[in-house]
N, C-alpha and C positions, 0 to 999 in steps of 0.2 A: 398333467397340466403345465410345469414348470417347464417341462423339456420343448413345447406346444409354443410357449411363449418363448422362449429363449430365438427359435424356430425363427417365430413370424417377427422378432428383432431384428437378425442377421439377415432373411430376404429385406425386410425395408432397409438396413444400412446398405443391404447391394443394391437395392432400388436407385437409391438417393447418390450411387458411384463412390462410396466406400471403397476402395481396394481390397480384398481375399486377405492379402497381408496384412493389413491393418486390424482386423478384428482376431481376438483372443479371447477364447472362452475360460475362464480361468474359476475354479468351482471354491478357490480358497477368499476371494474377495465378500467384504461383509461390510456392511455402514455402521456406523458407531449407532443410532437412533433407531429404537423400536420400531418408529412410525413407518418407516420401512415397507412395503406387503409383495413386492415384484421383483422383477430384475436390478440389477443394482451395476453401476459400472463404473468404471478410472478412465481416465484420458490420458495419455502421454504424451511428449515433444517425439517424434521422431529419431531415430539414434540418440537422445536425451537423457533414454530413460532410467538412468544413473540419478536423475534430479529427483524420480519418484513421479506421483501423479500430479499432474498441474489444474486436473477439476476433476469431479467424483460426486455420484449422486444416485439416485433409483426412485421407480417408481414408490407410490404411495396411494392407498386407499382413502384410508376416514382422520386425516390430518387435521383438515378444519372440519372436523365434528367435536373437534378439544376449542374450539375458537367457538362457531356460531350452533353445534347441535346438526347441522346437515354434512350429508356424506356427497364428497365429490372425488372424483379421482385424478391424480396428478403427477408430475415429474420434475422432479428436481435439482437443481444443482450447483457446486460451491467451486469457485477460480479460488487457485493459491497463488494470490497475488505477487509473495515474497516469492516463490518459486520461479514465477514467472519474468520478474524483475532480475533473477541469479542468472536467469540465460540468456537478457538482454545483456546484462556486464558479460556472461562470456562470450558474447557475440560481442562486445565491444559499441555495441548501440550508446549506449551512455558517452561513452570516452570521446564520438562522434561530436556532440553535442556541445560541446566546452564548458565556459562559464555561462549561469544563467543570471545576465545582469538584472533581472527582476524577480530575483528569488531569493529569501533569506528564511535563515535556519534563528529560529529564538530559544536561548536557553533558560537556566536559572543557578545561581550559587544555590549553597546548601541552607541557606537563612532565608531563599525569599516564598512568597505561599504561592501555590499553583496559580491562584487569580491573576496574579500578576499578568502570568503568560498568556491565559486564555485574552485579557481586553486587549494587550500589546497586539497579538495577533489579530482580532478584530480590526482593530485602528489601521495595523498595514495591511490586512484586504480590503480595507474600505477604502485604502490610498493604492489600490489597484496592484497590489504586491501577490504573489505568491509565497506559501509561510510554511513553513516545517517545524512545527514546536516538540522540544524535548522535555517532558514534565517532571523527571529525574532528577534531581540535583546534577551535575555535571562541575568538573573542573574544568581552570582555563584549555587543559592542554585538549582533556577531552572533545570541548567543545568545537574547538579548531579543528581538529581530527573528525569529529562529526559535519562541519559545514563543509570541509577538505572536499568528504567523498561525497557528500551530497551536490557537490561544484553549483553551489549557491554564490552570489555575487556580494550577498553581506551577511554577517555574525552580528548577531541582538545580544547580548550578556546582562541580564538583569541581573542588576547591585542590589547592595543594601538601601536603604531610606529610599527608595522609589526614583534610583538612577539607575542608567543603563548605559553600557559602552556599546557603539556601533563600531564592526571593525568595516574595511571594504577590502574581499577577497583579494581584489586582486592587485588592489596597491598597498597594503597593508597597515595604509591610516584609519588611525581612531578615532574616535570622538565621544565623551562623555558627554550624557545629556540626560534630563529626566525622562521618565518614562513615558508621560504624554508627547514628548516630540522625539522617536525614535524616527517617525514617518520624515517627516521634515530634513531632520539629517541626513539620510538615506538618501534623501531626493537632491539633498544640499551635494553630499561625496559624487551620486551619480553625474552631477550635474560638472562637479571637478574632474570628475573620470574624462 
């Protein structure tokens, strides 16, 4: 039966104009998860494949009979997101891009509490920002070195007592402000930019 099904896989990927070369029956590949019952597969980039699999998944029988009690059959499957991102850098996609002047990276010293981050963040997507928060403690140099590569257009630094420095990437002025008006100064620098 496995060899049957393996079978009628590889006619419908040549159905669907798969390439002969592109498919690899490979008998060592296994899913981490029981739930598992069928063929199981990897994806790779094309000459890539140094990066490893960039999604991976298989069939499954009675998955949601652990959820609702009935048995459906199914197919699954998971993007590695970071993977995917490591060959747009090496393709240089990113570097394309420059600075993203509506993007900012929000950190924290090592004294401030994670909530901090999470409202700041809120506050500048609600002020129509894109946000990349680090929940880590982080030092200065880090921090910089983290907005650097992420070519965000400002650096959030939550302080102590509920102040925060905004830097702006690419002119490399400050501005100390409390934490409820990180948005505001942002919009103040963009506005000097």
């Amino acid at each position: 039966m496995g060899i049957e099904e393996l079978d009628t896989v590889i006619r419908a990927a040549h159905d669907l104009g798969v390439p002969e070369d592109h498919l690899v029956l490979d008998f060592s590949i296994t899913r981490g998860h029981d739930y598992y019952t069928g063929t199981v597969f990897e994806t790779f980039a094309t000459g890539r494949e140094h990066w490893g699999a960039i999604g991976a998944g298989g069939r499954y029988q009675d998955l949601l009979r652990h959820v609702n009690g009935s048995s459906y059959p199914g197919v699954g499957m998971s993007v590695g997101l970071a993977r995917l991102m490591g060959l747009l850098r090496e393709d240089g996609v990113r570097k394309q891009q420059g600075l993203r002047h509506e993007a900012v990276t929000v950190v924290r010293r090592e004294d401030d509490e994670a909530q901090a981050v999470t409202g700041t963040v809120r506050r500048l997507r609600e002020a129509g920002l894109s946000v990349q928060a680090v929940f880590d403690p982080v030092g200065a140099e880090k921090a910089l070195s983290i907005a650097t590569e992420a070519e965000v257009g400002f650096l959030v630094s939550l302080q102590d007592a509920g102040t925060a420095t905004v830097r702006d990437m690419a002119s490399g002025a400050e501005r100390g402000v409390p934490v409820d008006g990180v948005a505001d100064a942002i919009a103040e620098l963009r506005r000097a930019g």
